[in-house]
C-alpha positions in Angstrom: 145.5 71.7 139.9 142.9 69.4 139.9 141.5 67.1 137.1 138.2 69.2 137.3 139.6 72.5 137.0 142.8 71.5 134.6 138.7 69.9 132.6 137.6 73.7 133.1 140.9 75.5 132.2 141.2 73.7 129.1 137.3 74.2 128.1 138.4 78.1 128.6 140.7 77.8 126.4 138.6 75.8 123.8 135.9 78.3 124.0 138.1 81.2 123.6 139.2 80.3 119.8 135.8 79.4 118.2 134.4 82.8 119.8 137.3 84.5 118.0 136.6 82.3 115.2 132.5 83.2 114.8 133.1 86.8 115.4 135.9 86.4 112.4 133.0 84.6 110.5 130.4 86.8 111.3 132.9 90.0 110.5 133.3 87.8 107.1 129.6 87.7 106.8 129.1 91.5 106.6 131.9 92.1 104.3 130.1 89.3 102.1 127.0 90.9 102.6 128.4 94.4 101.6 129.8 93.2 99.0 126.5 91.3 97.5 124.8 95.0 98.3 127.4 96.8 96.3 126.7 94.0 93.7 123.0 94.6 93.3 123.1 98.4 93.2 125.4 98.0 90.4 123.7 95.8 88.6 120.2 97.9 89.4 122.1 100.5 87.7 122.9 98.7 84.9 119.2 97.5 84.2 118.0 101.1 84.5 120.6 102.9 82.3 119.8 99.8 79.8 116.3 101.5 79.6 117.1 105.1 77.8 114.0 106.5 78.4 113.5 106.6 82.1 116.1 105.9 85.2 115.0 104.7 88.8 113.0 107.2 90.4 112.4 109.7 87.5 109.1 110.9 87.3 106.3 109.8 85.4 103.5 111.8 83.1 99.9 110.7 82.0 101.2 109.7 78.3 104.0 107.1 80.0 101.5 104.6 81.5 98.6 103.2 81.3 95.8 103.7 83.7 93.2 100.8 83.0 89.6 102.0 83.3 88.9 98.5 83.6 90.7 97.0 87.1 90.5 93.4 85.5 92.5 94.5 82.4 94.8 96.4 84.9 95.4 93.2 87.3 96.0 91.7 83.8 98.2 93.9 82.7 100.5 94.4 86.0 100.1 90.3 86.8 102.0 90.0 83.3 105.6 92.1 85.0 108.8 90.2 85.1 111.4 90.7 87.3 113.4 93.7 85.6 110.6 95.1 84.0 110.4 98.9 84.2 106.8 100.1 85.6 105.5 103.4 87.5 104.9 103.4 91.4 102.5 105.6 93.1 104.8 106.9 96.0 103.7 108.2 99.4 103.7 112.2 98.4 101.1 110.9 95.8 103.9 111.4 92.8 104.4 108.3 90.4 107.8 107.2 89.6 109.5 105.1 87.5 110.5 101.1 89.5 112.0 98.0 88.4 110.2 94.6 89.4 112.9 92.8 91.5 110.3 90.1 92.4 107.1 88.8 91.8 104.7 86.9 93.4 101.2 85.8 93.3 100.0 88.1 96.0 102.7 90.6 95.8 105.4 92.3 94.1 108.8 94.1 95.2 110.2 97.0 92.9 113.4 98.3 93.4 112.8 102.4 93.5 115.9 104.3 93.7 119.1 104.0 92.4 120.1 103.1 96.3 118.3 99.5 95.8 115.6 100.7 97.8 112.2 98.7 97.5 108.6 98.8 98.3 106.7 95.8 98.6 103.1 96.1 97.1 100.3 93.7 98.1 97.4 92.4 95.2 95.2 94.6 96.9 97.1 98.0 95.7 97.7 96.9 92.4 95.3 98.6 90.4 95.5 102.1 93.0 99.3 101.9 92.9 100.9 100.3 89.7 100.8 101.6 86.3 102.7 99.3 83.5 104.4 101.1 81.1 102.9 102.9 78.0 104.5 100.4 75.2 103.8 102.8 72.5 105.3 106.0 73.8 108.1 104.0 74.7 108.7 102.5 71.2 108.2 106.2 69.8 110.8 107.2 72.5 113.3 104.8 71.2 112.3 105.3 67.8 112.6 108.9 67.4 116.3 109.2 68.7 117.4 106.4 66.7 115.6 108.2 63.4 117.1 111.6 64.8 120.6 110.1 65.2 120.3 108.8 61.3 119.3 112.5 60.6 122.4 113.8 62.4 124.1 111.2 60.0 122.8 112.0 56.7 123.2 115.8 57.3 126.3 115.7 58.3 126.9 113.7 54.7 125.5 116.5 53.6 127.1 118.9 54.4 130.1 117.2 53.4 129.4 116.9 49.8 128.1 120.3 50.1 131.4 121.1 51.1 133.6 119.6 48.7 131.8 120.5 46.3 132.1 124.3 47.2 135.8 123.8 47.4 135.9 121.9 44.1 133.8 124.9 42.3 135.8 127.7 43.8 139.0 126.0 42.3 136.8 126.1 39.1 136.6 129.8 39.4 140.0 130.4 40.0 140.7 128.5 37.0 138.4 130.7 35.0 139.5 133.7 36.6 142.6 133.5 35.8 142.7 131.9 32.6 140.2 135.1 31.7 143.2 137.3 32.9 145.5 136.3 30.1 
């Protein structure tokens, strides 16, 4: 063999490993990716089972947000979302459902819309037509109420414990008598 093609042979043969090598990388790279997906659903999931009231996609009523008469109280109102803040989307079939702010920006914001990590993009201009903040107050009175029902539960359920001993305590009573009137 010639220099030239002993130059060529060897290039071959240089080429052959790095190709190996990127699609190794770029096989890496989608099993990073996947694994950064997997990550973000189940965080996602975590964020909206931290919210008791409403999950990622659940349907909203009237009496869970607030629809702004007023669109500059409403731009107001939706410019002041964080990321991770829970707010109702007006979906294609015309249905509004409960979202997560993943990002914000000036002009636009993302929201994360199913438990999936699906997201819609919404630009400044829909705002108003297509994003409803949560109603605060129902929300509080959501909370509120199952944690004044679950003290309910609790001081029943004392209740009926003194209630019982005290039954069994006054039946041994009786017996007492009872028999004590038999001698």
């Amino acid at each position: 063999m010639n220099k030239p093609e002993q130059q060529a042979s060897n290039t071959k043969h240089q080429l052959t490993p790095l190709f190996t090598d990127e699609t190794d990388a770029s096989e890496d790279d989608e099993e990073v990716k996947k694994e950064e997906k997997r990550r973000e659903r189940k965080k996602e999931e975590k964020k909206s089972s931290s919210n008791p009231s409403f999950n990622i996609g659940d349907e909203g009523k009237r009496r869970d947000m607030i629809k702004d008469d007023d669109k500059d109280v409403a731009l107001k109102r939706i410019a002041a979302l964080q990321p991770d803040d829970g707010a109702f989307i007006r979906r294609t079939d015309g249905k509004w459902t409960y979202a997560t702010v993943k990002k914000m920006e000036s002009d636009s914001i993302l929201f994360i819309v199913n438990p999936n990590g699906s997201s819609k993009d919404y630009k400044k201009k829909y705002w108003v037509s297509h994003v409803r903040v949560l109603n605060k107050e129902k929300e509080k009175k959501r909370s509120s109420s199952s944690a004044k029902d679950k003290d309910d539960e609790h001081r029943l359920s004392k209740k009926r414990e003194k209630k019982e001993k005290k039954s069994s305590s006054s039946s041994g009573r009786s017996s007492r008598f009872n028999t004590s009137s038999a001698r």
